[in-house]
C-alpha positions as CSV (number, residue, x, y, z in Angstrom):
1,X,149.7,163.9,143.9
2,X,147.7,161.2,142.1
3,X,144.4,162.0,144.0
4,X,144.8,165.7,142.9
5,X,145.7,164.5,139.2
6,X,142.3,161.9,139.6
7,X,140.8,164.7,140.9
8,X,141.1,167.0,138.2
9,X,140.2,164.4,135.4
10,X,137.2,163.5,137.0
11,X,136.4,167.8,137.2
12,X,137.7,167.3,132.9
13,X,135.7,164.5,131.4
14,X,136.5,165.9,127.5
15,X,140.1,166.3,128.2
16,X,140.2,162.2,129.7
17,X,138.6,161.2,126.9
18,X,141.1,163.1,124.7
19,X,143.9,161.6,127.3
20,X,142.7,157.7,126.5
21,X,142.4,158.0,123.0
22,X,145.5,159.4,122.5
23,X,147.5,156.7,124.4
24,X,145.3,153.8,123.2
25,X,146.5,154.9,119.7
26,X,149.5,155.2,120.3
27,X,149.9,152.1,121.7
28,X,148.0,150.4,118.9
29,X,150.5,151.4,116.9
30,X,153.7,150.5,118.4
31,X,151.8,147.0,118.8
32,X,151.5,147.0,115.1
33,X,155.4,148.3,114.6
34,X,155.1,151.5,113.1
35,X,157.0,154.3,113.6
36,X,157.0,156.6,117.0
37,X,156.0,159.9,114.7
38,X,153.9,157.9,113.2
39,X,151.9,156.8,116.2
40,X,152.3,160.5,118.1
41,X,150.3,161.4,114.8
42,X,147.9,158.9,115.2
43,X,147.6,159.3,118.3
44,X,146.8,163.4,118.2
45,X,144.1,162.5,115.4
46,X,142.3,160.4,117.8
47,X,142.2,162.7,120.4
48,X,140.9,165.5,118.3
49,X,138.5,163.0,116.8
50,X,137.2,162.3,120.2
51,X,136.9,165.7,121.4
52,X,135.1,166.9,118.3
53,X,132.5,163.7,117.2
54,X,131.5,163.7,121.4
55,X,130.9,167.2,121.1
56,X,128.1,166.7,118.2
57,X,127.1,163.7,119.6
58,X,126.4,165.9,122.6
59,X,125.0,168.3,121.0
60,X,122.3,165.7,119.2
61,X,121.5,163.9,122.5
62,X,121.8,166.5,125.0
63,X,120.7,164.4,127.6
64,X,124.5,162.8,127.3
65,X,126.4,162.6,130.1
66,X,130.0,163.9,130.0
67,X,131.7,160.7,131.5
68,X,130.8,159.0,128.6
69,X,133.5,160.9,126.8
70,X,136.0,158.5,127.9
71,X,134.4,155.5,126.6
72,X,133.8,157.1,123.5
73,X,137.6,158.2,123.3
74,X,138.2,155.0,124.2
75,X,136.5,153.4,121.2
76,X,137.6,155.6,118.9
77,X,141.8,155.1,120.0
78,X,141.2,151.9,119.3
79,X,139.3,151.4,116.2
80,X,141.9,154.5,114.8
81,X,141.3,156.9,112.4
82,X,140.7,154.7,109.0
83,X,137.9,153.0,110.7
84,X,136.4,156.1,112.0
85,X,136.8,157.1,109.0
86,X,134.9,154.4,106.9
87,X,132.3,154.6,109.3
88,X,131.6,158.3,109.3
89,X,131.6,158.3,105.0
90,X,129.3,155.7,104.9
91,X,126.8,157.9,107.1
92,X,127.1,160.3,104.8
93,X,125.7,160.8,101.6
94,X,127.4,161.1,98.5
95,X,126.3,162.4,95.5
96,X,128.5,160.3,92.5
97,X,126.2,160.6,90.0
98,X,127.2,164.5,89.4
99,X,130.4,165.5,88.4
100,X,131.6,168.7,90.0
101,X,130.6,170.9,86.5
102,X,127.1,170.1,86.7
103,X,126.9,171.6,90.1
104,X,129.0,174.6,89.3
105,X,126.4,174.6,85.9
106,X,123.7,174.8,88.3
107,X,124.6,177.3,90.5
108,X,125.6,179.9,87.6
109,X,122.0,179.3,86.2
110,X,120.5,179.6,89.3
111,X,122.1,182.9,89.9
112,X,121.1,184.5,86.6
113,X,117.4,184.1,87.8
């Protein structure tokens, strides 16, 4: 039974890496006390995360081997969500200096052209 299990996550790299994140998270958590929704939650969040950031990553660096999946998934159970999430903002540019108005502002006198 295990070999056909082995067998089928070795045929499912995404879904492994999905798998490890998951359960690294939610072990995390229950290392760090908190509650069992809380950590199922955590844990879902990671393995979304995983499928979804390897999947652009793939897509960048097509050259990107599948297997890696589940050391990515790996990486990102572990670090969690708030960390992931720190790192991925401070790839990406933010524009503080404009408030929300001056874009709207922008775009209405744009259109009038």
């Amino acid at each position: 039974m295990y070999d056909k299990i082995s067998e089928w996550l070795s045929l499912h790299p995404l879904f492994s890496g999905g798998f490890i994140s998951f359960l690294l998270a939610v072990l995390r958590l229950f290392r760090e006390r908190r509650s069992f929704p809380a950590a199922l939650f955590e844990g879902a969040i990671c393995a979304l995360l995983t499928v979804g950031l390897f999947s652009g990553v793939q897509y960048l660096f097509p050259n990107m081997q599948t297997d890696t999946c589940v050391a990515f998934g790996a990486m990102i159970g572990y670090l969690g969500t708030d960390y992931v999430k720190l790192v991925l903002q401070g790839l990406i540019p933010t524009r503080k200096d404009k408030e929300l108005t001056d874009v709207a502002k922008h775009t209405s006198d744009s259109e009038g052209d």
